[in-house]
KELODREN-225980 format. One line per field, with one value per residue (C-alpha): residue number from 1; residue in one letter; chain; x, y, z. Coordinates in steps of 0.001 Angstrom, whole numbers. Example, Ala and Ser with C-alpha at 12.3 -4.5 7.8 and 13.67 -1.06 7.14 Angstrom:
2
pos = 1,2
code = A,S
unit = A,A
px = 12300,13670
py = -4500,-1060
pz = 7800,7140
//
This chain:
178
pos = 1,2,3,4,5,6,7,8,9,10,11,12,13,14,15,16,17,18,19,20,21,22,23,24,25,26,27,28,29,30,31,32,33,34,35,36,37,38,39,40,41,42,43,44,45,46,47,48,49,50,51,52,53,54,55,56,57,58,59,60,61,62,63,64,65,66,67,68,69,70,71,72,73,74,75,76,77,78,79,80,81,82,83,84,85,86,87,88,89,90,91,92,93,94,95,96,97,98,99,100,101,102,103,104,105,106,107,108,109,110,111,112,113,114,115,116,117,118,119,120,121,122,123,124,125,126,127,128,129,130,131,132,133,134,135,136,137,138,139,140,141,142,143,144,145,146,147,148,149,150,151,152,153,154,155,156,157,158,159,160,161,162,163,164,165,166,167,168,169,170,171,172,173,174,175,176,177,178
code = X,X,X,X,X,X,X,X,X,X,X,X,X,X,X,X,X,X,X,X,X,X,X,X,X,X,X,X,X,X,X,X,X,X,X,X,X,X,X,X,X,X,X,X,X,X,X,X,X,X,X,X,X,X,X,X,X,X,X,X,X,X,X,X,X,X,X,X,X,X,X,X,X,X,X,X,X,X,X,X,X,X,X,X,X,X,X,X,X,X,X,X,X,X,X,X,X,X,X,X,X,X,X,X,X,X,X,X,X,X,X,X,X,X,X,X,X,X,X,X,X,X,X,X,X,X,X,X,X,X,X,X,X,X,X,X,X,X,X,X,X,X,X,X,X,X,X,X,X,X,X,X,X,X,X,X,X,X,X,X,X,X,X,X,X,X,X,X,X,X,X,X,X,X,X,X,X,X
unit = A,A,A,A,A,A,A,A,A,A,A,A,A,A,A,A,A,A,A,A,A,A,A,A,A,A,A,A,A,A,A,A,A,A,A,A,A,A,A,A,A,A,A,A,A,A,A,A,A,A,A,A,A,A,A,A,A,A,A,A,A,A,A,A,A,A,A,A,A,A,A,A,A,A,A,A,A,A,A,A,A,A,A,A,A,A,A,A,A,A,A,A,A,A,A,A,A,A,A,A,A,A,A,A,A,A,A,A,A,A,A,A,A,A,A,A,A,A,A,A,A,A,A,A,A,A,A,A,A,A,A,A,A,A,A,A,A,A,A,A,A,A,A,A,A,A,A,A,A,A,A,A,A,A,A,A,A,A,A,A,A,A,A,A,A,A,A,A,A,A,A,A,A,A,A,A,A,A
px = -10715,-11233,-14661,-14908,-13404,-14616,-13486,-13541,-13490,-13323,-12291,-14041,-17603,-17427,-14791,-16897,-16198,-19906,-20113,-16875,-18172,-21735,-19246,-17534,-20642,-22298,-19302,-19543,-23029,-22701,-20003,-23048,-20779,-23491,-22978,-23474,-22745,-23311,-22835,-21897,-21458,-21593,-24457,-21785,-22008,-19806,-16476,-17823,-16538,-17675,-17314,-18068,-18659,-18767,-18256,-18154,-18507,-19111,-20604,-24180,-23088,-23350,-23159,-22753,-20699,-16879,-15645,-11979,-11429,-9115,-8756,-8881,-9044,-7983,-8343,-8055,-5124,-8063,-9807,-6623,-5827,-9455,-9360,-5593,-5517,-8842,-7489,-7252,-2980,-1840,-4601,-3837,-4423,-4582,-3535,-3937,-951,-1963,-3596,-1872,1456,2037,3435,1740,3609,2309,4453,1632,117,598,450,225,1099,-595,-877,-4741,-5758,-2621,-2944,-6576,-5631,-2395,-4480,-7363,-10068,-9830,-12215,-12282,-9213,-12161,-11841,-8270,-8122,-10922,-8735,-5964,-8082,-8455,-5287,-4042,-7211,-9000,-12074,-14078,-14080,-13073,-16644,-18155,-16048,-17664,-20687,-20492,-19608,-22426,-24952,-23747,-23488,-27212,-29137,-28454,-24483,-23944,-21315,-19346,-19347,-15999,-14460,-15227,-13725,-10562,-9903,-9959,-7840,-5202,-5672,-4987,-1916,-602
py = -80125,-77665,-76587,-74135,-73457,-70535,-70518,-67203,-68244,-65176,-64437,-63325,-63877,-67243,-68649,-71638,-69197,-70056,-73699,-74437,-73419,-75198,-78500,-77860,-76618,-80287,-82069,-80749,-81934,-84997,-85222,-83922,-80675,-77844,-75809,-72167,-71085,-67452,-66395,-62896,-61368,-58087,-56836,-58012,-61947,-63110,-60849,-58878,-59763,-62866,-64407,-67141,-67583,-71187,-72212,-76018,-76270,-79168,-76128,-74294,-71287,-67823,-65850,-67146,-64226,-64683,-61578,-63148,-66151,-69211,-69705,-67326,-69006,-66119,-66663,-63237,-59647,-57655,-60649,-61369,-57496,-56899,-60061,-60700,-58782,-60246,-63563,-64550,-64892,-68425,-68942,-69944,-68384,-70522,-68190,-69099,-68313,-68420,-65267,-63563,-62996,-61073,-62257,-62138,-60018,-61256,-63961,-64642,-66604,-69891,-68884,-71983,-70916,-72973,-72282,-74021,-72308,-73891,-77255,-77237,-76498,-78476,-81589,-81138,-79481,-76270,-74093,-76242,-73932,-73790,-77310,-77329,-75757,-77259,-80625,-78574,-77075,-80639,-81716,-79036,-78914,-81915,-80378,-83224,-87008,-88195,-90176,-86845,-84441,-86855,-86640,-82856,-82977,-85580,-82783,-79596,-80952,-80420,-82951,-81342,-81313,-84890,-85174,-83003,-85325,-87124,-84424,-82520,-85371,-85574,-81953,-82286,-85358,-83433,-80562,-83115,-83935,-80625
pz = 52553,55914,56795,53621,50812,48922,45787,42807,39229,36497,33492,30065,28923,26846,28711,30370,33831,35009,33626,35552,38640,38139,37930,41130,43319,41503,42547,46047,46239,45243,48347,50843,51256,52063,48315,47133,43211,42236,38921,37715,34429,32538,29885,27342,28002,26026,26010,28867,32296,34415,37469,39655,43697,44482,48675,48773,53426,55644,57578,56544,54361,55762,52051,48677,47928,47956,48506,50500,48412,49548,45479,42465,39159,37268,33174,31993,33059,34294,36479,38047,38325,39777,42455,43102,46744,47506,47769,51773,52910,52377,49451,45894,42282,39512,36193,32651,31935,28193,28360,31237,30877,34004,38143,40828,42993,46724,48620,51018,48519,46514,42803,39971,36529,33810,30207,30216,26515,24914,27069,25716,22232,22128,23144,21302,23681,22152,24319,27100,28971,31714,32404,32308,35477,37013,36758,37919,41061,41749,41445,43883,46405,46208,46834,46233,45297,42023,41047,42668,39992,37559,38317,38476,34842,34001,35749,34322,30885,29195,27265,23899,24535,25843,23088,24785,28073,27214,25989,29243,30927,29213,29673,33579,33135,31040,33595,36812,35157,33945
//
């Protein structure tokens, strides 16, 4: 990883956008990386918009805000419409290409096309797209170690939900290998 890596996740209300990013900032901690998460959502919750500003730095953290992000996990058209030119040259987008069916247009950028609803669905993690491409962030950035990523799953999961656990597991395991 460099010194920082700011990372945008967005998407719809409902879509685990916020949850995703609580298990990378987690991760990050567990690594001793200085951490910043930073939810944001509409009045709608769920359906509304949402997004997620999560800097993982060896450095102390100037703003949690990502306004120029190295990454854009984009799950939805009008998150990836809203934050595409945000995204700093030679950075990466990440698009569920499930749900968005349209190219990025910039050539600055690296752009990964993965179809993380149908992965989810196909392999039995149906709303669990979110942690599709949190396997698949990983895969590409390595943002943190693998016991850490673990552990960031283990922390963000709550008490009541620790079924979930190995099924939040397996979906970044399918999404490392997508």
């Amino acid at each position: 990883m460099t010194k920082t890596l700011n990372i945008l996740l967005a998407g719809f209300g409902g879509q685990g956008i916020l949850f995703a990013g609580k298990v990378i900032a987690y991760a990050g901690l567990m690594d001793g990386m200085e951490v910043s998460w930073l939810p944001s959502y509409g009045p709608e919750m769920r359906g509304g918009t949402a997004n997620c500003s999560v800097c993982l730095s060896e450095v102390p953290i100037g703003s949690p805000q990502v306004v120029t992000p190295d990454v854009l996990v984009a799950m939805n058209i009008p998150s990836l419409d809203k934050f595409v030119d945000a995204v700093v040259p030679g950075g990466m987008i990440l698009v569920d290409s499930s749900l968005i069916d349209k190219k990025v247009e910039r050539s600055d950028i690296k752009t990964i096309y993965i179809p993380a609803t149908k992965i989810a669905e196909d392999n039995g993690f149906k709303g669990m797209a979110n942690m599709i491409m949190v396997g698949k962030l990983f895969a590409e950035v390595n943002f943190c170690s693998e016991e850490s990523l673990d552990k960031g799953i283990l922390k963000s999961v709550p008490p009541k939900k620790e079924k979930l656990i190995d099924a939040n597991r397996g979906a970044v395991k399918v999404g490392r290998e997508s």
